[in-house]
N, C-alpha and C positions, 0 to 999 in steps of 0.2 A: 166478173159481175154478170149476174143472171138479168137479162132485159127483157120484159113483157109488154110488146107495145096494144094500144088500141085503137079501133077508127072514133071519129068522129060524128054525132049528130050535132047543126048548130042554127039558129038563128040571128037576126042582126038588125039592133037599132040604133039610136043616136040618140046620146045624152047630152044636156045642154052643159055648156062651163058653168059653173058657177062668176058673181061676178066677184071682182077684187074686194076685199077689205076696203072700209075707209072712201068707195068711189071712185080709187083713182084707177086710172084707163092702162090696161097695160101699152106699150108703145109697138107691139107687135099683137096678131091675132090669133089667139091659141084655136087651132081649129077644135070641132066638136069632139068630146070622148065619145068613142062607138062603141056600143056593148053588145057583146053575142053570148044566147045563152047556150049552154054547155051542158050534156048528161053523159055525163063519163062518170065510172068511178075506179078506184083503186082501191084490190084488197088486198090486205098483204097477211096471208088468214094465219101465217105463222107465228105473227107477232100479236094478231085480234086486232087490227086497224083496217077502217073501214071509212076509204075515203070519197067525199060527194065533191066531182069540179062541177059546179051550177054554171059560171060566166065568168068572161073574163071583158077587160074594161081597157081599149086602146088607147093613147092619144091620152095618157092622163099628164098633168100639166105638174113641174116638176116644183119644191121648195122656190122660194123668190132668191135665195140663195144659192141655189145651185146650177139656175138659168143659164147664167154668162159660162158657168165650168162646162155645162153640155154645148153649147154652143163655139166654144172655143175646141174642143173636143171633134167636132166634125159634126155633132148634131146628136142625138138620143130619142128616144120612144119610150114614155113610160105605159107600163103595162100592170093592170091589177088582176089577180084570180082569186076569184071567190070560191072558198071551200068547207065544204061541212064533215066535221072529223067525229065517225066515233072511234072514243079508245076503249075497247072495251078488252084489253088483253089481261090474261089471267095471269102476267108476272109483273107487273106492276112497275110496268115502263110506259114511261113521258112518250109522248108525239112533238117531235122536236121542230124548231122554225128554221133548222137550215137542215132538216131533210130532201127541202124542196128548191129545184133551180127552171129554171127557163132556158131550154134550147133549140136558138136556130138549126134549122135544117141544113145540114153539113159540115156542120162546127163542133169541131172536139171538145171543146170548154162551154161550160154553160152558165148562163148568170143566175148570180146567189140572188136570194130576197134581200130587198137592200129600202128597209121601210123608214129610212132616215131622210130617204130626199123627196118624200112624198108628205110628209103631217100634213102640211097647211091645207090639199086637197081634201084626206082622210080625217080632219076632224072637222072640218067646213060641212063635207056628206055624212057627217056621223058614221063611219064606217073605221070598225075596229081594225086594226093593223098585226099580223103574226109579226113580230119584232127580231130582233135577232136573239137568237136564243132562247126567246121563248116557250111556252110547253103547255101542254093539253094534258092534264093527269089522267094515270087510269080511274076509267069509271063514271068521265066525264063525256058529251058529246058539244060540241061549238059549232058556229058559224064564225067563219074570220078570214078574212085579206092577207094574200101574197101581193109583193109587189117587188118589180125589176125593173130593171133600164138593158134596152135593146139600142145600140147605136146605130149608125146609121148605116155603113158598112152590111150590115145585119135585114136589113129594113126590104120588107116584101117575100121574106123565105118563112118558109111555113114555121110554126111554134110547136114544140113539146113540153110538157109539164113531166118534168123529170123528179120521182120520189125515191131517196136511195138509204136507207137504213142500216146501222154500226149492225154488227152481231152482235148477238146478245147470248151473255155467259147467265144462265140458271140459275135456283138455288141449289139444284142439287149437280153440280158441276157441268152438265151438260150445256151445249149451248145451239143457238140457234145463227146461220149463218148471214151476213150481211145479204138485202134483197135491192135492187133496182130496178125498177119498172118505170118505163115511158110512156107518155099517152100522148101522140099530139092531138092541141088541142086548137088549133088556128093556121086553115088550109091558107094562102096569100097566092 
């Protein structure tokens, strides 16, 4: 796999939780989500995708159901990335939602987008979700959310925004060969 990393430019503030549904108190204190914004992008000009990482969003607070699983777990970090795709590629391929993974600094494996333990945050902020599987058709340009779980193990080692794209076989038999490029996107 071919890897292109990038630096980083970034700034950082603090977003307030929203509060619970309904009033009731959670029984623990979800600390603040921090938000830093981000100008990176990723071209991958083979394919005609042209990716904008804007910010990315720490400490975001996980499904009411999947609390006690991170917690039992050893503990987790939800993380959101904000991204602006255009797909402007002239063979008429999708931009896919698990092109894209989050990885720690030093770790071989990277975590997938995994926007099922996040809704109740993401529709509470009106903030659309890349879903699994998901797609951006050609032709189109979006703004849309990543989002991962960093354990805890994990927790304090810098982040990269890891984009890794299938080859892609032509119409007229030729093909273009699988790309991965790295950008980290959160120095810790």
């Amino acid at each position: 796999k071919k890897i292109e990393s990038s630096s980083t430019s970034t700034s950082t503030s603090t977003v307030e939780q929203p509060e619970k549904d309904g009033g009731v108190e959670n029984s623990t204190t979800l600390p603040d989500v921090i938000e830093t914004k981000l100008d990176e992008t990723i071209s991958d000009t083979d394919a005609g995708y042209t990716i904008k990482i804007n910010r990315i969003l720490k400490g975001v607070p996980f499904n009411s159901d999947q609390v006690e699983k991170m917690n039992n777990a050893g503990g987790a970090t939800g993380y959101f990335v904000e991204i602006s795709v255009d797909n402007s590629s002239p063979f008429n391929f999708d931009v896919i939602s698990n092109y894209f993974a989050l990885l720690p600094e030093g770790n071989e494996y990277d975590n997938d987008n995994n926007a099922d333990w996040f809704t109740e945050y993401a529709q509470k902020n009106n903030l659309d979700l890349f879903e699994y599987l998901d797609k951006i058709k050609t032709g189109t340009k979006q703004t849309i959310w990543l989002s991962f779980v960093v354990y805890s193990e994990d927790d304090g080692k810098d982040l990269s925004l890891v984009y890794t794209r299938n080859g892609i076989k032509k119409s007229d038999g030729s093909s273009i060969p699988e790309k991965t490029i790295k950008v980290k996107i959160l120095e810790n």
